[in-house]
N, C-alpha and C positions, 0 to 999 in steps of 0.2 A: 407535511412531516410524516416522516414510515409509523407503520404502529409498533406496538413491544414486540406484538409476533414477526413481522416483519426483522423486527432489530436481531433479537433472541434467533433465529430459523439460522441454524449452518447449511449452507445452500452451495452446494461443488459448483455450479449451472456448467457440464458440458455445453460443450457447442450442439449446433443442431447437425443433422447427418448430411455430412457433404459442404460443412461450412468450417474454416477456421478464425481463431481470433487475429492473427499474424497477418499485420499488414506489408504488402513486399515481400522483398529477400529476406526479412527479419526473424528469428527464430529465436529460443530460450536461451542462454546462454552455458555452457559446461563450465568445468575449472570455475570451483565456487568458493572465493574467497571469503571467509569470517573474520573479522582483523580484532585485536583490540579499540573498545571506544578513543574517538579521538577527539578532544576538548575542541577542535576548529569546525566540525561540524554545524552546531549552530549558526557559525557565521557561514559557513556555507549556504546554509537554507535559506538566510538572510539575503543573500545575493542571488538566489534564483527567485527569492520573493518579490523584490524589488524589479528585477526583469519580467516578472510574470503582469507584477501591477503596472508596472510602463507598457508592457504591452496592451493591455485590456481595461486598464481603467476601474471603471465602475461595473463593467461587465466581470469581472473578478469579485464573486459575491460573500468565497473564504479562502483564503489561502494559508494553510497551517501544516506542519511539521510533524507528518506522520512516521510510523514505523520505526525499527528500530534503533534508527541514526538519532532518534527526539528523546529515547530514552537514554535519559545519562548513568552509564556503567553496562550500558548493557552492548555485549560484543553485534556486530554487523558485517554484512559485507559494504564494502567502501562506497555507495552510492546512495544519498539521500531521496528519500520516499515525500512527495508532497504531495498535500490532497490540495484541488480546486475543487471551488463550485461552481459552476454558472447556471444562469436562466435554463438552459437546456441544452443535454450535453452532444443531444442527438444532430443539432444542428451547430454540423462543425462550419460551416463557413462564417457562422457568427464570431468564434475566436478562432479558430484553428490557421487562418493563413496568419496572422499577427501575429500567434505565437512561434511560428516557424519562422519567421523573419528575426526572433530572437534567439535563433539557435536552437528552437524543440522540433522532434522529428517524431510522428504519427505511428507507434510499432505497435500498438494491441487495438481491435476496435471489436466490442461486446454487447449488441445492441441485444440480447438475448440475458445480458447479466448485469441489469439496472441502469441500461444505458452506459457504460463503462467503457470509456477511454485512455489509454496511454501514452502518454509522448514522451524519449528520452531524449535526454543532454548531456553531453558532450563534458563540458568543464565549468561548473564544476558538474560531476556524474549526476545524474536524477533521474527517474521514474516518477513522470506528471501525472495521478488518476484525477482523470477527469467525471465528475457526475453530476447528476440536477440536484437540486433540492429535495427531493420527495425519496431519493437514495437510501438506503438501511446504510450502506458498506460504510459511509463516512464515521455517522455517529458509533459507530461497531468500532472502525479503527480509532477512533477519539477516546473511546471508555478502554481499549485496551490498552494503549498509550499510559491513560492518565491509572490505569489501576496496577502495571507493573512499577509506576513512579512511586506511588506508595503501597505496595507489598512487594518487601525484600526477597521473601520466598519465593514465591512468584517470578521475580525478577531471576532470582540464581537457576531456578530449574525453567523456565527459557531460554539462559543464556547456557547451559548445560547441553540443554535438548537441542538448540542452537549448531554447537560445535559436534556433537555425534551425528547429527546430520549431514552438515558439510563433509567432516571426515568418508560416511558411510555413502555419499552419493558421489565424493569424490572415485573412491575407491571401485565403486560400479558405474565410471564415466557416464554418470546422470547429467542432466541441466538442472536446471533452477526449479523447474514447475515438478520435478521429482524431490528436489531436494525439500521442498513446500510440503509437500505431501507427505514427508520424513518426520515435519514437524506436527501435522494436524491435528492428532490426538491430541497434545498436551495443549495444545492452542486455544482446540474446544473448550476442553478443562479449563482454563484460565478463564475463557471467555463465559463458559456458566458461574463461575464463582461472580465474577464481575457482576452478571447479569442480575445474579441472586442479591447481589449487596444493593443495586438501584431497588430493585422492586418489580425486575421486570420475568424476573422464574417466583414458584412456589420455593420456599426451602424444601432441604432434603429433607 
């Protein structure tokens, strides 16, 4: 299990000098769609869940509904966000030919950022992060998840900060990982409030 510090630490982890995360021809994507929430989301997740656990089994240790698509009302770009976990994320020949057999494709590999894997699909859209159990990033995305679901606040001025972003990295033909970066501040912010309400910051 991470520790609090572990969990709490906002951590960029550049790459190391002379390495990228971009496996292949693969690169970030520009033209950054924010769309309205769409009520078939869930079922979408549903059906890359189901494919992920036909693939892997019992080697599939969690598979849950991260990122913005899990939040209901809250605007996204049209591609569901899941977190796996397995035994270890480092050793892709354990799942990684499996899950490619069901249509996921290997595009980010971050052994420098908690062991952190990506694979996208196709139809329906997704972004697979893969990591071990001993991971901070999961339980991170889990408390942020579950603490925009109930704080309304919260919830509007993400989905605010959200769309100025798209707009503004649109408008200066960014990719995604600029457009990320559009949002980090408020993200932070969110994320010490979160933090502070478990028990894992001093209050202010």
């Amino acid at each position: 299990m991470p520790t609090p510090e572990q969990i709490t630490r906002h951590d960029d982890s550049p790459p190391p000098d002379g390495l990228s995360p971009w496996v292949g021809e693969y690169r970030p994507r520009t033209d950054i769609r924010v769309v309205d929430p769409d009520p078939a989301w869930p079922e979408r997740f549903a059906t890359l869940a189901a494919r992920i656990r036909t693939a892997l089994g019992d080697r599939a240790l969690v598979v849950e509904h991260i990122g913005s698509t899990s939040v209901a009302g809250l605007p996204a770009k049209p591609i569901i966000d899941v977190g796996l976990i397995v035994a270890d994320s480092a050793d892709e020949e354990a799942y990684l030919p499996d899950l490619e057999r069901e249509g996921f494709t290997l595009v980010v590999r971050e052994p420098w950022w908690q062991e952190h894997r990506c694979l996208a699909h196709d139809d329906p859209k997704c972004n697979l992060h893969v990591f071990g159990p001993d991971a901070a990033e999961p339980v991170r995305q889990r408390m942020f998840r579950d603490w925009l679901l109930t704080h309304p606040d919260d919830l509007a001025l993400y989905r605010d900060t959200k769309r100025e972003a798209a707009a503004a990295a649109n408008a200066a033909g960014e990719h995604v990982m600029q457009y990320n970066a559009r949002k980090q501040q408020v993200i932070r912010e969110i994320y010490d409030r979160a933090f502070r309400a478990a028990g894992l910051l001093p209050a202010e």
